[in-house]
N, C-alpha and C positions, 0 to 999 in steps of 0.2 A: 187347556192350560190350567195350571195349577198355582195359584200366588199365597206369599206369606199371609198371613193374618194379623196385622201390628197390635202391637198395645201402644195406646194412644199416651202419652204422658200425662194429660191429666185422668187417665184414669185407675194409675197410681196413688192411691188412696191410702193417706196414715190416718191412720184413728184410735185417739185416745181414750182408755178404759177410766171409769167415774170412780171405781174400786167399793161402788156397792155392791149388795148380791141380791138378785142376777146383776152380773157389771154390763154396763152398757157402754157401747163404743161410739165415737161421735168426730166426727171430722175437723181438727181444729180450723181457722178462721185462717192462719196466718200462711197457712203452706200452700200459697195460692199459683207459685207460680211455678218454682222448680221442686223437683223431690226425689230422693234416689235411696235404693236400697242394696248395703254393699253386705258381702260373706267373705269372710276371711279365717285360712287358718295358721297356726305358729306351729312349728314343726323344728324336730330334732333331726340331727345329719348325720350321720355314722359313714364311715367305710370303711366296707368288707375286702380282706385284702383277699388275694387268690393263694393258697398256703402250698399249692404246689408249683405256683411261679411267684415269688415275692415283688420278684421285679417288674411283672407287670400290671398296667393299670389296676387301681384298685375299682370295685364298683359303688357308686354311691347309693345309698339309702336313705329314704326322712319316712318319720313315725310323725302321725301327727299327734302334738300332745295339748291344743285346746282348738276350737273352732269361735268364734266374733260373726254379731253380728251388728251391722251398723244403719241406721238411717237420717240421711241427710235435708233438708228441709230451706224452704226463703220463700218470701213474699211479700206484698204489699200490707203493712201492716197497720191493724184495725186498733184504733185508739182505745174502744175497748179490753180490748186483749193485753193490753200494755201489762197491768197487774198481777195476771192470774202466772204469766212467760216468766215475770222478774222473779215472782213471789216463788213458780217451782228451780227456777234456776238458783236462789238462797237456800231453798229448803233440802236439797240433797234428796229429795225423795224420790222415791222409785213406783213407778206409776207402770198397769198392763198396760202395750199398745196392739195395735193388728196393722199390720202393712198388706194393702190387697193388691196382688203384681197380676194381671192377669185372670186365672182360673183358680189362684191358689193365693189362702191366708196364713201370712208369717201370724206370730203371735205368739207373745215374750213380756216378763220384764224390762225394760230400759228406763235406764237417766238420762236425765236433760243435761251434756258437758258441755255444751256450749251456747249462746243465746248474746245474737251480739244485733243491736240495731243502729241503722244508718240512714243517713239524709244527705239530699242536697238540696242547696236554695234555690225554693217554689218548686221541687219536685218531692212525691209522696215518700215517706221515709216507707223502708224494707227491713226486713229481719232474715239473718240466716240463722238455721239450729243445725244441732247434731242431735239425736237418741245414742246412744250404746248401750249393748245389752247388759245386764244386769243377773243374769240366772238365767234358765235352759231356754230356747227357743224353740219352739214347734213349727209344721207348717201342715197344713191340711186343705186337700182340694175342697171349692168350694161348690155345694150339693146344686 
């Protein structure tokens, strides 16, 4: 027999660059429980008609003209952490991150567009984020 080999969901790993040199990558605190890494691309639609039957179907074509990439993020959230989330969610700044899926590290520019935290009464407050990329993303197996 032969079986899949899973990737365990926590061991999808986002990690945030310090932006010194060498940068160093560190796992933040808060994305403890869910975490997901999505690729998306936006694409143009053309169609090619047939010029020697106009009447029939035409055939559709899409060019892609950008590629996204996105990471999504929540967890139970560390009261120290509270500042450093607010402070990059104000500041618009664009920080390296490295998402490790498996065998293989994404590894990009992104911003912080979303950072939203929540409670309920006597249960621990949670935070969800987004990253979006910001400039090119790479990906490279890891050695």
């Amino acid at each position: 027999m032969s079986y899949i080999e899973p990737i365990l969901g926590e061991k999808i790993l986002v990690k945030l660059g310090d932006g010194e040199s060498p940068e160093i990558f560190t796992a933040p605190n808060v994305i403890n429980t869910t975490r997901g890494i999505s690729f998306s691309t936006s694409t143009e639609t053309d169609e090619l008609i047939d010029l020697a039957d106009q009447s029939a179907p035409a055939q559709t074509i899409r060019r892609v003209k950008s590629t996204d990439t996105k990471i999504d993020g929540s967890g139970m959230l560390d009261h120290a952490d509270v500042p450093e989330w607010i402070e990059w969610s104000l500041s618009g700044k664009i920080r390296n991150v490295q998402a490790i899926v498996g065998n293989v590290i994404v590894e990009g520019p992104f911003v912080l567009t979303s950072f939203a935290i929540t409670g309920d009464r006597l249960k621990s407050a949670t935070c969800d984020l987004t990253l979006e990329q910001a400039g090119a993303v790479s990906q490279k197996p890891i050695a």
